[in-house]
C-alpha angles and dihedrals in degrees: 000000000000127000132215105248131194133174152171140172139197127202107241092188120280082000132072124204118207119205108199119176116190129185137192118224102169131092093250142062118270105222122200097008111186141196129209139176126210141211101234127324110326088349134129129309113263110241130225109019128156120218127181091236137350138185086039124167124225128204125216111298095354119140115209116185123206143185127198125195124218146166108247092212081074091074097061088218100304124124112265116244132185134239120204122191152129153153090304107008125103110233129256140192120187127164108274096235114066139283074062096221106211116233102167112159114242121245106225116204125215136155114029109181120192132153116257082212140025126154119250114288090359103135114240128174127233125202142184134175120234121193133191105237086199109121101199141008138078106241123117117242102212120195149134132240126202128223103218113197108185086349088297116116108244099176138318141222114226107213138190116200126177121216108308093001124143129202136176119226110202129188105198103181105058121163139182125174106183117086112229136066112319129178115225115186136161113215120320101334110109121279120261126222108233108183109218112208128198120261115271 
């Protein structure tokens, strides 16, 4: 799920406050839902800062607003950006100052492997490769993929990546006890045709 996120900061002297307002939209709750500022787009976390809350759930519809306090030396000059994610939120980076310019690195997909054919109830692994686009920083893209089987979610694999960094998610244990065509598929890439055959 993704949440609507806006921000600002002022400088209060040899200290920065950062107002950060986050709201659910989805039909579900967000857990672990976590803040972070950068130092500069895709940099490094800010250390220390200290937030009024964080990993915080939030229900359904439900706005929760936050501030984090933090020395601006700490930026070393560089715009402040922030950083949104969380167990089952997609993450999300956006300037800091309004308008909140979203600046989020792409995930790019390669290399699906799946059988063309298995027996029924015979386990089989499927695999695909995930990359952040991202050229530069320091800064980790966390996130989940799905595998779908049938358009119904059957486990997923969590992931950090750093900028360029590639990594392949593997489920290992796939099962599927029904004979006939089936499409098997992990997050947006297209969905491959595995062919279940009856048991010898």
């Amino acid at each position: 799920m993704e949440l609507n996120v806006s921000s600002e900061y002022a400088n209060n002297g040899a200290n920065s406050i950062a107002r950060v307002r986050l709201q659910n939209p989805a039909g579900a709750v967000a857990f672990l839902t976590h803040a972070a500022l950068l130092e500069g787009v895709h940099g490094r976390e800010v250390l220390p800062v200290y937030w009024s809350a964080n990993y915080v759930c939030l229900l359904p519809g439900e706005t929760v607003e936050l501030t984090g306090t933090y020395e601006s030396k700490l930026l070393g000059g560089r715009e402040p950006y922030l950083q949104i994610d969380g167990w089952n939120v997609h993450p999300k980076e956006v300037t800091l100052a309004p308008p909140n310019r979203a600046v989020t690195p792409k995930l790019a997909y390669s290399n699906f492997v799946a059988p063309k054919k298995v027996e029924a109830g015979r386990e089989f692994q499927v695999s695909l490769t995930v990359k952040n686009t991202a050229t530069s920083g320091q800064s980790l893209l966390k996130d989940e993929e799905f595998l779908y089987v049938e358009g119904e979610r059957s486990g997923y694999r969590r992931f950090a990546l750093a900028p360029g960094e590639s990594k392949r998610l593997l489920w290992p244990y796939v099962r599927i006890a029904q004979p006939g065509s089936h499409a098997v598929a992990i997050g947006p890439y297209p969905a491959a045709t595995v062919i279940v055959t009856q048991d010898p």
